[in-house]
N, CA, C and O atoms as CSV, one atom per row, in Angstrom:
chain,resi,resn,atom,element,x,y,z
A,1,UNK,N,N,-43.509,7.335,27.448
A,1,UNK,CA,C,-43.290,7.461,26.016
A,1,UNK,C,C,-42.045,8.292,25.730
A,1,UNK,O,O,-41.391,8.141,24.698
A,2,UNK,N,N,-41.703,9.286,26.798
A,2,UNK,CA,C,-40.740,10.264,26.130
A,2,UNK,C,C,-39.286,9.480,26.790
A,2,UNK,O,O,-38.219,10.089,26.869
A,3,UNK,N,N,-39.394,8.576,27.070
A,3,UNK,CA,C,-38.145,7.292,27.194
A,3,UNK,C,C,-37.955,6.610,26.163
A,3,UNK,O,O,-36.878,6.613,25.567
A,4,UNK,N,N,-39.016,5.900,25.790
A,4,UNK,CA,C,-38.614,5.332,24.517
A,4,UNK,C,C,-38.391,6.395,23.503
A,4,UNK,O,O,-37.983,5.904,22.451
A,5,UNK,N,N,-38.508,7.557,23.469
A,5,UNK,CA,C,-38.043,8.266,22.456
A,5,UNK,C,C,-36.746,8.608,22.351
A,5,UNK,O,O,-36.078,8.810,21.338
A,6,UNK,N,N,-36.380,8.664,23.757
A,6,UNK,CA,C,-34.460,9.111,24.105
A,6,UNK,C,C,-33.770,8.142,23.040
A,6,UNK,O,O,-33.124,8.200,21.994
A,7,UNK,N,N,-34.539,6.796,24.348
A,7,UNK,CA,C,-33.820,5.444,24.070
A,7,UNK,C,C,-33.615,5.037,22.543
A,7,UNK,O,O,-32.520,4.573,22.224
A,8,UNK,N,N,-34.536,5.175,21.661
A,8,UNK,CA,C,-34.420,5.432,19.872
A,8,UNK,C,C,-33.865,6.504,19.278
A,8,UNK,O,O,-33.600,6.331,18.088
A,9,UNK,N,N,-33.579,7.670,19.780
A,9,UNK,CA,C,-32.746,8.958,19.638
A,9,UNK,C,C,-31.326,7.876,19.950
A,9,UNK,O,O,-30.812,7.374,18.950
A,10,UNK,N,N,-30.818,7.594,21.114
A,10,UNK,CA,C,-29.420,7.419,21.286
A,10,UNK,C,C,-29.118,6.004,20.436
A,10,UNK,O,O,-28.146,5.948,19.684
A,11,UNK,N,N,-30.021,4.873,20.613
A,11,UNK,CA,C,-29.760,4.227,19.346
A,11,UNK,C,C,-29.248,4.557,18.129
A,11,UNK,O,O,-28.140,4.224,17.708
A,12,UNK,N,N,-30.277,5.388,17.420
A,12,UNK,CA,C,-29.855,5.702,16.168
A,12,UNK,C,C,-28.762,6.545,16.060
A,12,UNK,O,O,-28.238,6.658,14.951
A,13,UNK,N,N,-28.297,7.190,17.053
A,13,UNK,CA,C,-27.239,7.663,17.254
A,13,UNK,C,C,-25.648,6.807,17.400
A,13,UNK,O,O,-24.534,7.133,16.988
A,14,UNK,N,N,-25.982,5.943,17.948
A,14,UNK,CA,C,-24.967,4.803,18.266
A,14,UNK,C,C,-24.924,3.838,16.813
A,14,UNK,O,O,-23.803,3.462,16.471
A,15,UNK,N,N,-25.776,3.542,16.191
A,15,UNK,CA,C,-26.002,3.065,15.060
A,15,UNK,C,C,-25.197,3.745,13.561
A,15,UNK,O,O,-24.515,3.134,12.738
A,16,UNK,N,N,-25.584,5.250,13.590
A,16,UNK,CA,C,-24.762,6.012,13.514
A,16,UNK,C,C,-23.285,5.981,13.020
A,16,UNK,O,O,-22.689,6.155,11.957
A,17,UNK,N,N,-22.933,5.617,14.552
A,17,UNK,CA,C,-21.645,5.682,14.445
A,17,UNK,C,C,-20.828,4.520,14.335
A,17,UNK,O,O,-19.622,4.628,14.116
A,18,UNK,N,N,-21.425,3.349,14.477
A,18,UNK,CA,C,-21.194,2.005,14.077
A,18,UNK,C,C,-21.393,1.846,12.681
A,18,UNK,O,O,-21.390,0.658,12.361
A,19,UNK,N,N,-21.542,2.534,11.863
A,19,UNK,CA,C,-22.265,2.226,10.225
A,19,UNK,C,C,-20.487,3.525,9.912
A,19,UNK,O,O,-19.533,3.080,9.274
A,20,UNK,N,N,-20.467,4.851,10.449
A,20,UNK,CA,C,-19.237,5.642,9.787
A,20,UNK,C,C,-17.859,4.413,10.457
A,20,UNK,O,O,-16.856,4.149,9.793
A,21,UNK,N,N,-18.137,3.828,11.842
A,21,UNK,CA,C,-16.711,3.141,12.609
A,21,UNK,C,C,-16.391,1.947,10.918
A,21,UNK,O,O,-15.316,1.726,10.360
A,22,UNK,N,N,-17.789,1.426,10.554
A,22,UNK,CA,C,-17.893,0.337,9.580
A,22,UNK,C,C,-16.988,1.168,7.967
A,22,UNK,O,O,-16.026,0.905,7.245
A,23,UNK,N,N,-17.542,1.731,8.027
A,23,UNK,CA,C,-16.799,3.009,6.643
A,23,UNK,C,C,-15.488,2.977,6.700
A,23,UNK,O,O,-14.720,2.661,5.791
A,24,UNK,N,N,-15.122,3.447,8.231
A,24,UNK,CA,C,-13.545,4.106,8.199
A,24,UNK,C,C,-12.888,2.916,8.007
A,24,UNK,O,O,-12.109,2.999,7.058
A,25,UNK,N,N,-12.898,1.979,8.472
A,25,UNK,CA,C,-12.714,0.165,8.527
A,25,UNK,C,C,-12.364,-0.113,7.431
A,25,UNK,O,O,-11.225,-0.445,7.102
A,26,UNK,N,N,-13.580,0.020,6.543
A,26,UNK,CA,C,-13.277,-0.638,5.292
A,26,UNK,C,C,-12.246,0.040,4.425
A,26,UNK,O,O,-11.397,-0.567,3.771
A,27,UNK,N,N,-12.439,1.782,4.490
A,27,UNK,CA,C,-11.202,2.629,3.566
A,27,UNK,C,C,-9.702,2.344,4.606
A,27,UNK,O,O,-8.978,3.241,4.175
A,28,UNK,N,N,-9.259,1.952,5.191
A,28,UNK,CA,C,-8.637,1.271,5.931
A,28,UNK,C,C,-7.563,0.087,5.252
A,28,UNK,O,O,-6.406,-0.060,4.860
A,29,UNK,N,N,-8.936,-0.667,5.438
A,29,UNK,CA,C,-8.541,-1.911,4.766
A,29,UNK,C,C,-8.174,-2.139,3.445
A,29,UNK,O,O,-7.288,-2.906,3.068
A,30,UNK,N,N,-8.870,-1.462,2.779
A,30,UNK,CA,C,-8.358,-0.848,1.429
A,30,UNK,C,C,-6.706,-0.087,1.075
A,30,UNK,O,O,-5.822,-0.465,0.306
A,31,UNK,N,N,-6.754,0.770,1.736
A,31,UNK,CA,C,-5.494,1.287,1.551
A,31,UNK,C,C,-4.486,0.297,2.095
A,31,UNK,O,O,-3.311,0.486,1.781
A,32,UNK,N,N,-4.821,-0.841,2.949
A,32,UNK,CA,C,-3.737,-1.357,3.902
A,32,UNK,C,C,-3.368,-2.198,2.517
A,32,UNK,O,O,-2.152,-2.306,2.364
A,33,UNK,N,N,-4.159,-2.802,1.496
A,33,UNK,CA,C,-4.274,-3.803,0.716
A,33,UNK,C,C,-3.367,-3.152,-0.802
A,33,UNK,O,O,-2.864,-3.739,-1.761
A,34,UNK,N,N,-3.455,-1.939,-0.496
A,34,UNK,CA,C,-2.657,-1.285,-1.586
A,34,UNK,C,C,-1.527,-1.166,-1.468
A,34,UNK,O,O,-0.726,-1.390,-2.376
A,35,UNK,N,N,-1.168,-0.711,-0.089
A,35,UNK,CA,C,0.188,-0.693,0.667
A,35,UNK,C,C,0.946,-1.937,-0.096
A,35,UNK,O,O,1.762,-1.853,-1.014
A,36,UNK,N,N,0.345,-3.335,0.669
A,36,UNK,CA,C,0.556,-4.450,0.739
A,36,UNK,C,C,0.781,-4.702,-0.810
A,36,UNK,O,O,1.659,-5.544,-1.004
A,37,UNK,N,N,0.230,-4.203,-1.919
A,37,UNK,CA,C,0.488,-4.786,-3.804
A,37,UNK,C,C,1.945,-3.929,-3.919
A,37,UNK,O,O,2.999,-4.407,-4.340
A,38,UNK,N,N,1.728,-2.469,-3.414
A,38,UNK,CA,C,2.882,-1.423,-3.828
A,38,UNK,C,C,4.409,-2.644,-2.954
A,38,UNK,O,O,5.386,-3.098,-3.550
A,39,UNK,N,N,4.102,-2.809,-1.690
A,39,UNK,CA,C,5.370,-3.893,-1.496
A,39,UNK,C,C,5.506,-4.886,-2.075
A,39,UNK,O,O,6.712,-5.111,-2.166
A,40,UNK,N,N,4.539,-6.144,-2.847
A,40,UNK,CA,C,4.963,-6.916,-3.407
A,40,UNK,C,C,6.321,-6.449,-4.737
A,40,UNK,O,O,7.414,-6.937,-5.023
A,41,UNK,N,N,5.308,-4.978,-5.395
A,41,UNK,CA,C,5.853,-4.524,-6.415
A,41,UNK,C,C,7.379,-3.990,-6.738
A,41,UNK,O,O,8.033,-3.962,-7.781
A,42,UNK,N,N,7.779,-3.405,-4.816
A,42,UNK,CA,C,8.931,-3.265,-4.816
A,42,UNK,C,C,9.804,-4.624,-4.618
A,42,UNK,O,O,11.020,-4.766,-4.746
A,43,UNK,N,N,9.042,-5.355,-4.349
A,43,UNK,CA,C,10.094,-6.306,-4.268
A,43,UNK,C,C,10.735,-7.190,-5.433
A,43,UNK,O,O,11.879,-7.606,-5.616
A,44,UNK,N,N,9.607,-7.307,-6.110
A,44,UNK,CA,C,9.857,-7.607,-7.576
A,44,UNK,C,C,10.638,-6.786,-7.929
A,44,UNK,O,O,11.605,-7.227,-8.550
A,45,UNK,N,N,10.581,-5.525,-7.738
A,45,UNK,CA,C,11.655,-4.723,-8.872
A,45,UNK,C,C,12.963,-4.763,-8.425
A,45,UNK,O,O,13.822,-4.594,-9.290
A,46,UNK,N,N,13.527,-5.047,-6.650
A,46,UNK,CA,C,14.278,-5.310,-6.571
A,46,UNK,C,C,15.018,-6.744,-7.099
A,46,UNK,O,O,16.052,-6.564,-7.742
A,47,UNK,N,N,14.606,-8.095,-6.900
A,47,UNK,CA,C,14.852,-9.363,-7.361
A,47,UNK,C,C,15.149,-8.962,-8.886
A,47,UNK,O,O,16.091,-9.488,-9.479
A,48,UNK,N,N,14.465,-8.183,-9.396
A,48,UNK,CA,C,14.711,-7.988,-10.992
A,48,UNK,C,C,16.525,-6.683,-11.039
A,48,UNK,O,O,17.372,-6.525,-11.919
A,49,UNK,N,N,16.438,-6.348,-10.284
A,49,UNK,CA,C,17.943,-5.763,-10.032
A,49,UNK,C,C,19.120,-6.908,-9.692
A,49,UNK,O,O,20.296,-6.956,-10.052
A,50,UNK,N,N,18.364,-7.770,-8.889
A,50,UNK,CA,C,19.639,-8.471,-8.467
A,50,UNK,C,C,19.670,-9.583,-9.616
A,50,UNK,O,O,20.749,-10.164,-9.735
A,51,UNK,N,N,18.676,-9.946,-10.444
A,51,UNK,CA,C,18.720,-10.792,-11.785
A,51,UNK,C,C,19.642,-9.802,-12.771
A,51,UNK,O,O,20.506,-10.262,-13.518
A,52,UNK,N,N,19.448,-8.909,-12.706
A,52,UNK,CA,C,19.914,-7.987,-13.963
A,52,UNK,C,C,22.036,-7.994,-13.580
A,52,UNK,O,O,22.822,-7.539,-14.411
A,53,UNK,N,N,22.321,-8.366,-12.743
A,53,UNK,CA,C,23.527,-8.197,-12.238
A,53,UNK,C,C,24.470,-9.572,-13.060
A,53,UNK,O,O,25.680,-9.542,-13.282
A,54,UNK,N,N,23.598,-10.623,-13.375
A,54,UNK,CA,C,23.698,-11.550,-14.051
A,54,UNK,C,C,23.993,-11.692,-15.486
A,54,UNK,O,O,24.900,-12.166,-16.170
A,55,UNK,N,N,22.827,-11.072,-15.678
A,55,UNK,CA,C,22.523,-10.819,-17.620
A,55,UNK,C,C,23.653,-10.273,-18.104
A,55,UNK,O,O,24.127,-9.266,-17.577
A,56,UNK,N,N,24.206,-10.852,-19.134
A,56,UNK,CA,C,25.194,-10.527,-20.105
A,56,UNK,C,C,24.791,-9.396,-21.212
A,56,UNK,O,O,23.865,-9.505,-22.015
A,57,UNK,N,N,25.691,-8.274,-21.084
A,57,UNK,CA,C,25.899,-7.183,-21.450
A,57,UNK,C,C,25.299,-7.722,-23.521
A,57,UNK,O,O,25.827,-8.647,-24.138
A,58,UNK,N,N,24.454,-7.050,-23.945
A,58,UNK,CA,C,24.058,-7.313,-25.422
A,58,UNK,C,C,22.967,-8.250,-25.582
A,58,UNK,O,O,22.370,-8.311,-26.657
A,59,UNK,N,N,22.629,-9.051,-24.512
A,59,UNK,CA,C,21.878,-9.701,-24.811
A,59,UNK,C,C,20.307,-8.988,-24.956
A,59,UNK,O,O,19.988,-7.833,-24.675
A,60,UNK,N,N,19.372,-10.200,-25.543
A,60,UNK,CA,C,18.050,-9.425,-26.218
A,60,UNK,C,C,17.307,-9.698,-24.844
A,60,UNK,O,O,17.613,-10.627,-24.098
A,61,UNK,N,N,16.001,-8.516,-24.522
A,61,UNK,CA,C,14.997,-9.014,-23.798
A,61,UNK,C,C,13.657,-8.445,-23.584
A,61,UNK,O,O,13.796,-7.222,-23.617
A,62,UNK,N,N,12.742,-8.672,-23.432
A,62,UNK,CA,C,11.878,-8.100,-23.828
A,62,UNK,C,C,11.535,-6.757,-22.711
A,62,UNK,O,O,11.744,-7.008,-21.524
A,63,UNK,N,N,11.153,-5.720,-22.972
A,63,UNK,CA,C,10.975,-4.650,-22.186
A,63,UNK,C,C,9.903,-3.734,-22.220
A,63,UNK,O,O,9.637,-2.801,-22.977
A,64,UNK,N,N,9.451,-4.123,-21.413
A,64,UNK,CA,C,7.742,-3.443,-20.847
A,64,UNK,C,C,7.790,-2.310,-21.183
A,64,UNK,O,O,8.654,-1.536,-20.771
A,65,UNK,N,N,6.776,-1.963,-22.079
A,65,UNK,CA,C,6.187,-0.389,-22.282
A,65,UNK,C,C,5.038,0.058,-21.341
A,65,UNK,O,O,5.041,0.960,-20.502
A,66,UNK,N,N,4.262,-0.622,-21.621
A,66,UNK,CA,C,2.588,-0.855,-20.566
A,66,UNK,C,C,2.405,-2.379,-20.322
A,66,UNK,O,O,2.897,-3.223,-21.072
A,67,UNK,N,N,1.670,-2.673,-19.231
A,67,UNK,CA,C,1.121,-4.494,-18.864
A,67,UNK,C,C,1.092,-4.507,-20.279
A,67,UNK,O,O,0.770,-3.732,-21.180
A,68,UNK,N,N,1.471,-5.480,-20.181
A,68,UNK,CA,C,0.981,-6.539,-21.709
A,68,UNK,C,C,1.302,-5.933,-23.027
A,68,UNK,O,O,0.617,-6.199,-24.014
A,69,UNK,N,N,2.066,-5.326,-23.066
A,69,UNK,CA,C,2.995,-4.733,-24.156
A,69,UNK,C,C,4.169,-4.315,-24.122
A,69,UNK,O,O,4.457,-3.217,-23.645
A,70,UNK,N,N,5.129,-5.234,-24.686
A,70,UNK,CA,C,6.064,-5.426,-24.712
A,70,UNK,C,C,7.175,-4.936,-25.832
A,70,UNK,O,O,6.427,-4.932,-26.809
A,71,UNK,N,N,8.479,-4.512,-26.355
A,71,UNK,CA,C,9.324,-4.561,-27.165
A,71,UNK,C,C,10.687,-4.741,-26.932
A,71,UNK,O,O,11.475,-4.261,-26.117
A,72,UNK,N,N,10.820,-5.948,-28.294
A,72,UNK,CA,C,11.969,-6.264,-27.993
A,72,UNK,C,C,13.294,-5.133,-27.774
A,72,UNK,O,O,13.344,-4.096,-28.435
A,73,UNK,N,N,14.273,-5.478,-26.820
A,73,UNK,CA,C,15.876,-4.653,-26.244
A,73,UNK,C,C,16.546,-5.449,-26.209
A,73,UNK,O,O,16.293,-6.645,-26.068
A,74,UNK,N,N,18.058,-4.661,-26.397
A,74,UNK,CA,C,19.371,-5.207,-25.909
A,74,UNK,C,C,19.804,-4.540,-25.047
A,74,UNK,O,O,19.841,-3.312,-25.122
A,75,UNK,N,N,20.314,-5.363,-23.828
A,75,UNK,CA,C,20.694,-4.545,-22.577
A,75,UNK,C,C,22.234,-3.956,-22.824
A,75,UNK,O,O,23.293,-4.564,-22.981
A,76,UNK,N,N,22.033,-2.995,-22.804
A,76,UNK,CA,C,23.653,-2.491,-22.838
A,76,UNK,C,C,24.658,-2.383,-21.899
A,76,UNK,O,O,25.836,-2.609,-22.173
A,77,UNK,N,N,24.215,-2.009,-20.671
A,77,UNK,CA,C,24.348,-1.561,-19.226
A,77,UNK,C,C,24.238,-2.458,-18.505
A,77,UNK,O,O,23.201,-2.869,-19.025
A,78,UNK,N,N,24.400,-3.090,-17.790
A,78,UNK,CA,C,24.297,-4.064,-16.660
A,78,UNK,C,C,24.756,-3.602,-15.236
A,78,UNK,O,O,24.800,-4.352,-14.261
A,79,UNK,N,N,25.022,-2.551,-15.236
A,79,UNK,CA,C,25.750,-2.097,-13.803
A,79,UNK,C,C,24.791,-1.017,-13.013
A,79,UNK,O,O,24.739,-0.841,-11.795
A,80,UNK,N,N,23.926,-0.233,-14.211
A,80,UNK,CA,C,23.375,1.406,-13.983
A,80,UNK,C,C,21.844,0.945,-14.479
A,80,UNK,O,O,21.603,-0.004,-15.225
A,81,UNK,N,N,21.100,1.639,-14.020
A,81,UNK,CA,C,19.846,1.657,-14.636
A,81,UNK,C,C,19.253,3.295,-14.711
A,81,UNK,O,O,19.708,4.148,-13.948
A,82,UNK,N,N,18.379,3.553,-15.541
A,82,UNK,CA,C,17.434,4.318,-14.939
A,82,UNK,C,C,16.352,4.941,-13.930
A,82,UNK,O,O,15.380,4.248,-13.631
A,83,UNK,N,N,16.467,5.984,-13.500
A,83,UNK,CA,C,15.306,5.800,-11.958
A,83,UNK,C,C,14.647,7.264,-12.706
A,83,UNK,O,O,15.216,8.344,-12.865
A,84,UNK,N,N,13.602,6.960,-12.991
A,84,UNK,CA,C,12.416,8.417,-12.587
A,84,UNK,C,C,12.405,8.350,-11.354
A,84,UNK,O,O,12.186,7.382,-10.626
A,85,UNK,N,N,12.819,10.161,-10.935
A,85,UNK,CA,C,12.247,10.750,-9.520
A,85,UNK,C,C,11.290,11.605,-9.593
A,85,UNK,O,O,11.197,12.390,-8.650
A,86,UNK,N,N,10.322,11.709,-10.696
A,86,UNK,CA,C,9.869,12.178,-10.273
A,86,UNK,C,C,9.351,13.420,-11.350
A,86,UNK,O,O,10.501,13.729,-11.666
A,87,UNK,N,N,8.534,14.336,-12.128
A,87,UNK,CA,C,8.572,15.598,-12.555
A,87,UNK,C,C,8.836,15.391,-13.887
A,87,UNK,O,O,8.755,16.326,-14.684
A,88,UNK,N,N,9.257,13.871,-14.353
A,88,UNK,CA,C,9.911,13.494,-15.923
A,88,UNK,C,C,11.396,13.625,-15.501
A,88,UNK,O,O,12.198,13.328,-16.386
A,89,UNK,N,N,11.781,13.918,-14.603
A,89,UNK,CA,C,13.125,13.708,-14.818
A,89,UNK,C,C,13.502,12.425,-14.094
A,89,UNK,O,O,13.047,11.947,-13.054
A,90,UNK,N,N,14.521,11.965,-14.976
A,90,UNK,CA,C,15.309,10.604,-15.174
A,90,UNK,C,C,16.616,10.750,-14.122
A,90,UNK,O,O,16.856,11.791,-13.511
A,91,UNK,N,N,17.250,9.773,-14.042
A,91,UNK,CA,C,18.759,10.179,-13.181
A,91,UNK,C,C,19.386,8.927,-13.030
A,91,UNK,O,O,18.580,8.168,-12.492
A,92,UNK,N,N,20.340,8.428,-13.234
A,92,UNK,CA,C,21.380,7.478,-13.750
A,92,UNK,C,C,21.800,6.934,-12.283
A,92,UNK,O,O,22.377,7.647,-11.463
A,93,UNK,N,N,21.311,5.108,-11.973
A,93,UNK,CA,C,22.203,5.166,-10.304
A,93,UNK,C,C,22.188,3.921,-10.658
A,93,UNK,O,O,21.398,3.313,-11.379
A,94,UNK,N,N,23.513,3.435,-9.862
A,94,UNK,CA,C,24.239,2.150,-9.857
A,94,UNK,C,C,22.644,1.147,-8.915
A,94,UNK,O,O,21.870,1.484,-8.018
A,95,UNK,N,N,22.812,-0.152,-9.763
A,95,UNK,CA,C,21.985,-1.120,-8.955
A,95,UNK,C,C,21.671,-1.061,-7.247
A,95,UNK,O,O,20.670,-1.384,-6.608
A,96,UNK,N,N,22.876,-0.549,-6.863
A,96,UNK,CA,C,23.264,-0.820,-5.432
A,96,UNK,C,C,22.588,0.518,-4.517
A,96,UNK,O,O,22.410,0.568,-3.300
A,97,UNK,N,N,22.243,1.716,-5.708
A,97,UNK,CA,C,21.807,2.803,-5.266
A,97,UNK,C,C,20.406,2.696,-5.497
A,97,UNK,O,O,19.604,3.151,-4.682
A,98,UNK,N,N,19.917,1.912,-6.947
A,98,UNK,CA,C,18.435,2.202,-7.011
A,98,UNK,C,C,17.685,1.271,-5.728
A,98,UNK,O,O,16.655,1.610,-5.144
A,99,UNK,N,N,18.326,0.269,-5.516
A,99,UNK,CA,C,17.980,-0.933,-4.779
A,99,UNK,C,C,17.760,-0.182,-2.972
A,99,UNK,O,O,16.855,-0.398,-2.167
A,100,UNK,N,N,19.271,0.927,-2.817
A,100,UNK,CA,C,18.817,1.565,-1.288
A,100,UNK,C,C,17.519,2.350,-1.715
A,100,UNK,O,O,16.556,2.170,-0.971
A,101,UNK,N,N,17.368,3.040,-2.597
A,101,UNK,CA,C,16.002,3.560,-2.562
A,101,UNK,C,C,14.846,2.882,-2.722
A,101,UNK,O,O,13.845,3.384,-2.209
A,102,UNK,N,N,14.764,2.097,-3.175
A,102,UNK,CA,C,14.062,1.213,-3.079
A,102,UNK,C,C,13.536,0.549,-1.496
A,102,UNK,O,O,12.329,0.653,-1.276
A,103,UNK,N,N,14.383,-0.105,-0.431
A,103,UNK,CA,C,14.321,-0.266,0.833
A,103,UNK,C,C,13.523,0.857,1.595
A,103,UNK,O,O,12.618,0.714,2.417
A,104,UNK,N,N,14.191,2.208,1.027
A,104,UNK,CA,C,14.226,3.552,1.613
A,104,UNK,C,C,12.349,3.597,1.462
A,104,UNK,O,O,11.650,4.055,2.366
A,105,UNK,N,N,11.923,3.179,0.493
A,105,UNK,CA,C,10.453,3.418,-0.402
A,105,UNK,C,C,9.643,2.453,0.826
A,105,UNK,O,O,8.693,2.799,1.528
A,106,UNK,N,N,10.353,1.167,0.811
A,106,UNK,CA,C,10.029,0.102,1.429
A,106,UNK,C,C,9.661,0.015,3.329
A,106,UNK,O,O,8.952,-0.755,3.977
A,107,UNK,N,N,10.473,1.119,3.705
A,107,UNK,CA,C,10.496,1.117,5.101
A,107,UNK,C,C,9.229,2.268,5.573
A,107,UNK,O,O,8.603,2.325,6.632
A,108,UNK,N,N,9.165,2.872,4.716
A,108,UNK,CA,C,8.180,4.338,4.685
A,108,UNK,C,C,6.908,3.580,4.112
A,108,UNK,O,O,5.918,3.755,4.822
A,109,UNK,N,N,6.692,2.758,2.971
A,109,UNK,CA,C,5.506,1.658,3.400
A,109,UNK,C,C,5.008,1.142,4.464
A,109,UNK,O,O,3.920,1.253,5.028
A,110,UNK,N,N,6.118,0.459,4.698
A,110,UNK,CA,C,6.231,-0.484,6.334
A,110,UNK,C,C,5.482,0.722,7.327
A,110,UNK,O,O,4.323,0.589,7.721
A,111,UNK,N,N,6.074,1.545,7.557
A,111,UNK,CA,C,5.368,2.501,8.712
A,111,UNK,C,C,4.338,2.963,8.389
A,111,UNK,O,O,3.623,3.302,9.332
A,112,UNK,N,N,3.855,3.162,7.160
A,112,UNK,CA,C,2.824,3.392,7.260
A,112,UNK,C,C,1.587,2.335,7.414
A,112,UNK,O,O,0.593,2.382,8.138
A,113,UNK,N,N,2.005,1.403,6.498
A,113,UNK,CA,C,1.073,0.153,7.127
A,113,UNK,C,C,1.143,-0.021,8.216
A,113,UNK,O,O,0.328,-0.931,8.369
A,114,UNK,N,N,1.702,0.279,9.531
A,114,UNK,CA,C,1.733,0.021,10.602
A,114,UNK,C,C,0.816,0.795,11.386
A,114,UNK,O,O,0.119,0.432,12.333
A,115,UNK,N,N,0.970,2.384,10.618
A,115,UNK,CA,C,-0.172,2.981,11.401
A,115,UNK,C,C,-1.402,2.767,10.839
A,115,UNK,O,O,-2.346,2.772,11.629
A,116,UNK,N,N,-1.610,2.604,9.828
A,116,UNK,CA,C,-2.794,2.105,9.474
A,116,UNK,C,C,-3.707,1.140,10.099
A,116,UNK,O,O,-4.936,1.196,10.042
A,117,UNK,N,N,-3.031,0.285,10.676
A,117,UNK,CA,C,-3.058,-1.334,10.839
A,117,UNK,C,C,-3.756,-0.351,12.291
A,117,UNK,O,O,-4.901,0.052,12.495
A,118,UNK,N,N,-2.768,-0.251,12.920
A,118,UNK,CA,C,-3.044,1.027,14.456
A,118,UNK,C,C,-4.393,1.425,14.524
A,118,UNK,O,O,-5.146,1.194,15.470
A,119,UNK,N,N,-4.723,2.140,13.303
A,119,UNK,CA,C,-5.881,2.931,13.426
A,119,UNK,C,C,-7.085,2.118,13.125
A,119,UNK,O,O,-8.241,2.490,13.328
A,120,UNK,N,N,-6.690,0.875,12.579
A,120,UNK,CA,C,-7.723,0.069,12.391
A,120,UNK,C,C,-8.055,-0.803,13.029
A,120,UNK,O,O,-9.152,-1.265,12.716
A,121,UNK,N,N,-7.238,-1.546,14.349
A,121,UNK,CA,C,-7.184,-1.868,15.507
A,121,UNK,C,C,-7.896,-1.253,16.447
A,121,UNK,O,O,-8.477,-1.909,17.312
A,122,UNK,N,N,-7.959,0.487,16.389
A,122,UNK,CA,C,-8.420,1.398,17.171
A,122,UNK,C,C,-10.356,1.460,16.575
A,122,UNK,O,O,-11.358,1.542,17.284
A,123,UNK,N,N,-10.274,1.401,15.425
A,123,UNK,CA,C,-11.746,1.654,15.069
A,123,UNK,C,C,-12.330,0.115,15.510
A,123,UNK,O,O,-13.492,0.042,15.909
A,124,UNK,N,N,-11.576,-0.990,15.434
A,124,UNK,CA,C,-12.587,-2.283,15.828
A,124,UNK,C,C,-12.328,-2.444,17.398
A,124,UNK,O,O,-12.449,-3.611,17.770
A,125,UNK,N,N,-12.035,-1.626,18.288
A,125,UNK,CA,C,-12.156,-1.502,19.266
A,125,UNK,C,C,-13.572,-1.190,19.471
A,125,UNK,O,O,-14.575,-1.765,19.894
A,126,UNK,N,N,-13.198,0.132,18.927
A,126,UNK,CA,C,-14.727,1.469,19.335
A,126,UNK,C,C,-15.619,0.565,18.797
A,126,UNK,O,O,-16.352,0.073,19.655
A,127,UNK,N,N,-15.826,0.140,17.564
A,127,UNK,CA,C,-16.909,-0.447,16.974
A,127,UNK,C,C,-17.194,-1.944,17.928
A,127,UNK,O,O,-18.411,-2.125,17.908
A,128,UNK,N,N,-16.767,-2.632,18.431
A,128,UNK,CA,C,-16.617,-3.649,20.038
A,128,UNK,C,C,-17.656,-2.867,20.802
A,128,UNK,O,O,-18.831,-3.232,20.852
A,129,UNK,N,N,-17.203,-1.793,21.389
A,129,UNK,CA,C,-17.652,-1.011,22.512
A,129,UNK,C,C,-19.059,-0.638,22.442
A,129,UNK,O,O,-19.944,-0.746,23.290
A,130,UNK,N,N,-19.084,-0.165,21.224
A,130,UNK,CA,C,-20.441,0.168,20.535
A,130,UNK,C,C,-21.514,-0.940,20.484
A,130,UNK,O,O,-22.723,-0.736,20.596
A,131,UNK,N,N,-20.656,-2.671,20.219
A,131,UNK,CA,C,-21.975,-3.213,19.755
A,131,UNK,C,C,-22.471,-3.685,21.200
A,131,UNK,O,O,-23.650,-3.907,21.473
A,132,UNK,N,N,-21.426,-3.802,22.060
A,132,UNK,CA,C,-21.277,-3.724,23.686
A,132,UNK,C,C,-22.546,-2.830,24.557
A,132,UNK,O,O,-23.108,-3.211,25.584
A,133,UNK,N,N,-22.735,-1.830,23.972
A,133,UNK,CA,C,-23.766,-0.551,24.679
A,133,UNK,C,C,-24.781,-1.093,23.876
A,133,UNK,O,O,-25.677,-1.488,24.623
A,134,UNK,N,N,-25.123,-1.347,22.386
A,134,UNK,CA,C,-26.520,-2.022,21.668
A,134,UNK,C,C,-26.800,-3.346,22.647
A,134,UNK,O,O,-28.015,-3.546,22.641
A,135,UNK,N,N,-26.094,-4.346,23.506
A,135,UNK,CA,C,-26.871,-4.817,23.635
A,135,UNK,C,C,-26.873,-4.498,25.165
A,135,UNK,O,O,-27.153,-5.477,25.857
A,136,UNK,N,N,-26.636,-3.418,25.794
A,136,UNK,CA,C,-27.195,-3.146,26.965
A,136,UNK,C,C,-28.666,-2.063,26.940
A,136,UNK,O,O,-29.359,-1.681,27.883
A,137,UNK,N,N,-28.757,-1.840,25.772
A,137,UNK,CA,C,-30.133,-1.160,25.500
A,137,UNK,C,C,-31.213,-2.009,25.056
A,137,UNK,O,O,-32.322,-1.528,24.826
């Protein structure tokens, strides 16, 4: 009897840790999926830089306050935009500059999705290994 008690002690123990390996997995996957919207988003904003290089100086267009609310503008500028860095403060940079920061934003995504991806590779290992020992018990 005091075997089968181990043997249900280390189970539930292994169980355990297959249910937190299942947790870390999923917040994982989650963040990897956020990563993944924040890059679509930069990329849009870049394509919308290299459209804006186009647009004729005065013309009208509509300009996002919040999703789905909009007011009408005339572009004045076509060369410079605005960049928040950050704190409320604003700072004036040529297309060609917001666009390297932008990449700059883009590559520091990239690595991090990479380790992410890493660590989540690493937990469906362990969680493998784990269901590996459940069925040797």
């Amino acid at each position: 009897m005091k075997i089968d008690e181990e043997k249900e002690k280390i189970i539930q123990q292994k169980y355990a840790e297959l249910y937190q390996l299942d947790m870390n997995m999923r917040q994982l996957q989650q963040q990897i999926e956020a990563i993944n919207q924040q890059s679509l988003e930069l990329e849009a904003v870049t394509q919308s830089l290299d459209e804006l290089k186009s647009v004729e100086k005065g013309s009208e267009t509509n300009c996002m306050l919040t999703p789905g609310i909009f007011v009408k503008a005339k572009i004045l500028d076509t060369e410079k935009v605005l960049l928040n860095v950050g704190g409320g403060t604003i700072v004036e940079k040529t297309i060609e500059q917001a666009k390297e920061i932008l990449q700059s934003q883009s590559l520091e995504l990239k690595a991090l999705q990479d380790e992410l991806t890493k660590k989540l590779d690493d937990f469906a290992d362990k969680a493998k290994k784990l269901q590996e020992e459940f069925q040797k018990l």
